[in-house]
C-alpha positions as CSV (number, residue, x, y, z in Angstrom):
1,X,0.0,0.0,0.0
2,X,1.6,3.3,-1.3
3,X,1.9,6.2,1.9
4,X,-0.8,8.4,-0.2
5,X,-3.2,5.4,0.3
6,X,-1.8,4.5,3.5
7,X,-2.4,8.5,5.1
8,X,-5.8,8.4,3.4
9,X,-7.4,5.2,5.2
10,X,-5.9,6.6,8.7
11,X,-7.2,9.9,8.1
12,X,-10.6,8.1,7.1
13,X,-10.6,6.3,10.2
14,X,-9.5,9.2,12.4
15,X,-12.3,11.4,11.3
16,X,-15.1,8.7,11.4
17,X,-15.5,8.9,7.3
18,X,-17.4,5.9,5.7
19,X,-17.6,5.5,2.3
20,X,-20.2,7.6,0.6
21,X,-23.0,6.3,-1.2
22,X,-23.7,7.4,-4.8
23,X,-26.7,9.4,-6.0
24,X,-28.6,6.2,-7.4
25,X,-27.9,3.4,-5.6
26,X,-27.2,0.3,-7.2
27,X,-30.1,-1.6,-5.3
28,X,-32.3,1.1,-5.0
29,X,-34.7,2.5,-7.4
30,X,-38.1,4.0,-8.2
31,X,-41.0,3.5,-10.5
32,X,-43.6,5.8,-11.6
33,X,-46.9,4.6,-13.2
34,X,-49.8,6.5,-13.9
35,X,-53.3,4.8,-12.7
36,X,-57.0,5.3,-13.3
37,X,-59.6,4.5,-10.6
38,X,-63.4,5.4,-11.4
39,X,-62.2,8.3,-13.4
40,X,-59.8,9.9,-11.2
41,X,-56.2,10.1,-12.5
42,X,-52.8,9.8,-10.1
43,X,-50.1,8.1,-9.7
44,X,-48.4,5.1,-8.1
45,X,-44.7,5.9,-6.4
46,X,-43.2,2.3,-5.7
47,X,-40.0,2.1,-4.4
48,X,-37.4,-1.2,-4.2
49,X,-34.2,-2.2,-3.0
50,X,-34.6,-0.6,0.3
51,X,-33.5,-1.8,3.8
52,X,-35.8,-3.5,5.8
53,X,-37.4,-1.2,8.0
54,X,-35.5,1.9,6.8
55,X,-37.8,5.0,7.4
56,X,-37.5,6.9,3.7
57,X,-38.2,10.7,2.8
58,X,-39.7,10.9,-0.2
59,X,-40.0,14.4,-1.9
60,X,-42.1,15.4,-5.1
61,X,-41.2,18.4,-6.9
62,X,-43.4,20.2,-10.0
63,X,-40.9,21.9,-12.3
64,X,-43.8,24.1,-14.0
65,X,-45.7,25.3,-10.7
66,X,-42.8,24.3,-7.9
67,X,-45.4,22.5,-5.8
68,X,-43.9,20.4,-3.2
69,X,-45.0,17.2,-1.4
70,X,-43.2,15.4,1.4
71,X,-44.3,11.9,2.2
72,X,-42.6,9.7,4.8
73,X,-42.7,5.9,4.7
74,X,-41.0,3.2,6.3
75,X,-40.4,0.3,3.9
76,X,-41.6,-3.1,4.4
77,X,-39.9,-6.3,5.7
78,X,-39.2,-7.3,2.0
79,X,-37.4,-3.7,1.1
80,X,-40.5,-1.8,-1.0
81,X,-42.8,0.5,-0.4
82,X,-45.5,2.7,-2.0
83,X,-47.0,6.2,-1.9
84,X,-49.9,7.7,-4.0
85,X,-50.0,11.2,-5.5
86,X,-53.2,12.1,-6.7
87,X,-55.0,9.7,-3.9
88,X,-55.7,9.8,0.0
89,X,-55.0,7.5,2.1
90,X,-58.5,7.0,2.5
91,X,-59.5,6.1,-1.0
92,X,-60.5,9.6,-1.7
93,X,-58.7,11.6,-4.8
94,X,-57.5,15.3,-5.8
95,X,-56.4,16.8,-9.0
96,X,-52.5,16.1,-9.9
97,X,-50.6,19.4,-10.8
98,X,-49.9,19.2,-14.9
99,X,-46.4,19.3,-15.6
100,X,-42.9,16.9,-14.8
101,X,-42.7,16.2,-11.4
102,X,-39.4,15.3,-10.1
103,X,-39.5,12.6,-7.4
104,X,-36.7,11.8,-5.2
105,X,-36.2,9.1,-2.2
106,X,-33.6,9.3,0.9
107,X,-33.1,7.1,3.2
108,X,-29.8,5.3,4.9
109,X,-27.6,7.7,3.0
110,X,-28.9,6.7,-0.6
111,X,-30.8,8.5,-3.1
112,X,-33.2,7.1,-6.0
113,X,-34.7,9.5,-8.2
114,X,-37.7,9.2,-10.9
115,X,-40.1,11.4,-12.6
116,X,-43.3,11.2,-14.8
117,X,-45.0,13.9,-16.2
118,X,-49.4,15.0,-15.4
119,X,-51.1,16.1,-17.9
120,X,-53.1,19.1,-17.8
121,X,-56.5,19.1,-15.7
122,X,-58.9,18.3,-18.3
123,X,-59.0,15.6,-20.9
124,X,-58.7,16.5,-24.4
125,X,-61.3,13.4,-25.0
126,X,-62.7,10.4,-23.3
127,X,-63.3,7.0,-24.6
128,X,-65.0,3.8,-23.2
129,X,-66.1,0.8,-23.8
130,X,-66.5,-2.9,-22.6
131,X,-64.1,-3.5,-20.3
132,X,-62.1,-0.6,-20.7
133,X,-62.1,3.5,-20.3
134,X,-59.6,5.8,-21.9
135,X,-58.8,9.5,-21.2
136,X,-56.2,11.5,-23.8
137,X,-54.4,14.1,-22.6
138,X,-52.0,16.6,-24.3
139,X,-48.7,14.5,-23.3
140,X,-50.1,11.2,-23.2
141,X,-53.0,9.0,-22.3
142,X,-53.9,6.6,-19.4
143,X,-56.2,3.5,-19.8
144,X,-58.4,1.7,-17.2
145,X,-59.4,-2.6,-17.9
146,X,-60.9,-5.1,-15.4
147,X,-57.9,-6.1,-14.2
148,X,-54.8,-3.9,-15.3
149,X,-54.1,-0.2,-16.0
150,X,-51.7,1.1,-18.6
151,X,-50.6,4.2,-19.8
152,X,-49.3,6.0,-23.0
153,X,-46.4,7.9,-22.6
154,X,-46.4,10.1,-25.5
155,X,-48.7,12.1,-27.7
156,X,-51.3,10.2,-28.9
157,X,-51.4,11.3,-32.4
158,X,-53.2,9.5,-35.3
159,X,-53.1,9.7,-38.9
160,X,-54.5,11.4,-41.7
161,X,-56.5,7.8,-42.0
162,X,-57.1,7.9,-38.6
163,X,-54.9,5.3,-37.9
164,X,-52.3,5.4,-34.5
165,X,-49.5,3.4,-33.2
166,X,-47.8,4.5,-29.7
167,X,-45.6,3.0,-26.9
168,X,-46.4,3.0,-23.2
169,X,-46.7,0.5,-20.3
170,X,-49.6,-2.2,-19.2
171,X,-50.0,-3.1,-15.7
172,X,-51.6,-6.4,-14.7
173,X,-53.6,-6.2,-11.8
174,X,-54.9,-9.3,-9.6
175,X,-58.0,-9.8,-7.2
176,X,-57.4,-9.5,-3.8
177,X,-55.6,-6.7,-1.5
178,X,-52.7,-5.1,-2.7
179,X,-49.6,-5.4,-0.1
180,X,-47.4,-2.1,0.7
181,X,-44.3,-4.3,-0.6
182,X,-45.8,-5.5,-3.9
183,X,-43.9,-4.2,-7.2
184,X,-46.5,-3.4,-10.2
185,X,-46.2,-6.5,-12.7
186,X,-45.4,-3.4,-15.2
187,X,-44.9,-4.4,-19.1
188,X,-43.8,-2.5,-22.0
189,X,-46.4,-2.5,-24.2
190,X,-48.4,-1.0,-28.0
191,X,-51.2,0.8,-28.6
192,X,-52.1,0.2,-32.5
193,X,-55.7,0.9,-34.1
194,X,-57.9,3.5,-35.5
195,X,-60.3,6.4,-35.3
196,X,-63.6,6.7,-37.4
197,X,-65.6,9.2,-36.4
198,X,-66.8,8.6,-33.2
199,X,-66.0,4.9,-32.4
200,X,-62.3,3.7,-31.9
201,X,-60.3,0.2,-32.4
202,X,-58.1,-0.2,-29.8
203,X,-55.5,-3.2,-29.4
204,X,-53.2,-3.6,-26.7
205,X,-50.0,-5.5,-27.3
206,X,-47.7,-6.7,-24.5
207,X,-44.8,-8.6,-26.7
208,X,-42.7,-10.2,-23.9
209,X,-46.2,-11.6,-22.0
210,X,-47.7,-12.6,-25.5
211,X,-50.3,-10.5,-25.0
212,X,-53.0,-9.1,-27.6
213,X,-56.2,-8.1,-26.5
214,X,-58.8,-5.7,-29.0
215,X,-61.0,-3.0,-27.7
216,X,-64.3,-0.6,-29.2
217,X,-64.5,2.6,-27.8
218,X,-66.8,4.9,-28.5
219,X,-66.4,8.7,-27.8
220,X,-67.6,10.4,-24.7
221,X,-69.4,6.7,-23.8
222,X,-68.5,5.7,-19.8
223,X,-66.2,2.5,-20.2
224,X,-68.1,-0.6,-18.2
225,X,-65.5,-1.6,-15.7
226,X,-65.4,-5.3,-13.8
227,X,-63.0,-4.8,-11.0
228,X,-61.2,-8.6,-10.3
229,X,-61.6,-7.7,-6.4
């Protein structure tokens, strides 16, 4: 061991240093997914990789109107967690500031960071169906089904023939309570079909679960939900 090296780990030891953790832990990270519950729009933080019963400070940041929320949890014996925005603790719901929220998690030293981004407070349209409801926004979409939620993470623009094909993310829900330490079975997933006048083909595509389910829609028409409670 060179004397550089050498001076360093006494001086380390001397002053009570311990290595520092880096910004995004390894282990530790966050996930963001947009959710729809009887119309109502907000969003499920989860957080993994955490220490068993580590208490973690989770702040939420709007770049467009600087609102701030602070949410403190203490994760579960299996390392995760989860926080709402947009929903109460008791089941009730409030509107979701438009813009990129910046989310950021502390606990133990280590920092995991995420963000997603609201859309505005009102729909640009609403669609439903059997089975399913969706709501378009300016930035994206977000998609209600019996059991699973998805959103669509981009414009949802269609063709001159109507026709649209856009990425986002399916969730597959389960009956039965959801547990604090339960990580979203989250999928990437495709959005193909078309729009003629006021009725809409919608196929969902989830490649890696083999996955391809198709969807009417009809404009301003409440989707018929079956919740698999």
């Amino acid at each position: 061991m060179s004397r550089t090296v050498y001076f360093f780990v006494i001086a380390a030891l001397l002053l009570g240093l311990s290595p520092r953790v880096s910004a995004q832990s390894a282990t530790r990270s966050l996930t963001a997914t947009a959710r729809m519950e009887t119309g109502h729009l907000y969003y499920e933080i989860v957080g993994t990789g955490f220490a068993p019963g580590e208490r973690v400070r989770l702040n939420a940041r709007n770049e467009l109107s600087h609102a701030r929320m602070v949410f403190r949890v203490e994760t579960e014996v299996s390392g995760s967690w989860r926080v709402f925005i947009g929903r109460n603790d008791n089941g009730t719901f409030y509107q979701v500031t438009g813009g990129t929220w910046r989310i950021r998690a502390r606990a133990g030293g280590g920092v995991a960071k995420t963000t997603f981004t609201a859309p505005g407070d009102e729909a640009m349209s609403e669609w439903g169906g059997d089975h399913v409801q969706l709501r378009i926004f300016e930035t994206g979409a977000v998609l209600e089904y019996d059991c699973g939620h998805g959103s669509i993470d981009m414009p949802f623009v269609v063709d001159g023939d109507g026709r649209f094909d856009v990425a986002g993310v399916h969730v597959f829900e389960h009956g039965g309570p959801v547990h604090n330490d339960e990580v979203p079975d989250a999928h990437a997933a495709r959005y193909t079909g078309q729009v003629e006048g006021e009725t809409m083909t919608l196929t969902l595509s989830v490649p890696d679960r083999g996955v391809s389910e198709t969807f009417s829609l009809v404009r301003d028409a409440p989707g018929s939900i079956v919740r698999c409670y």
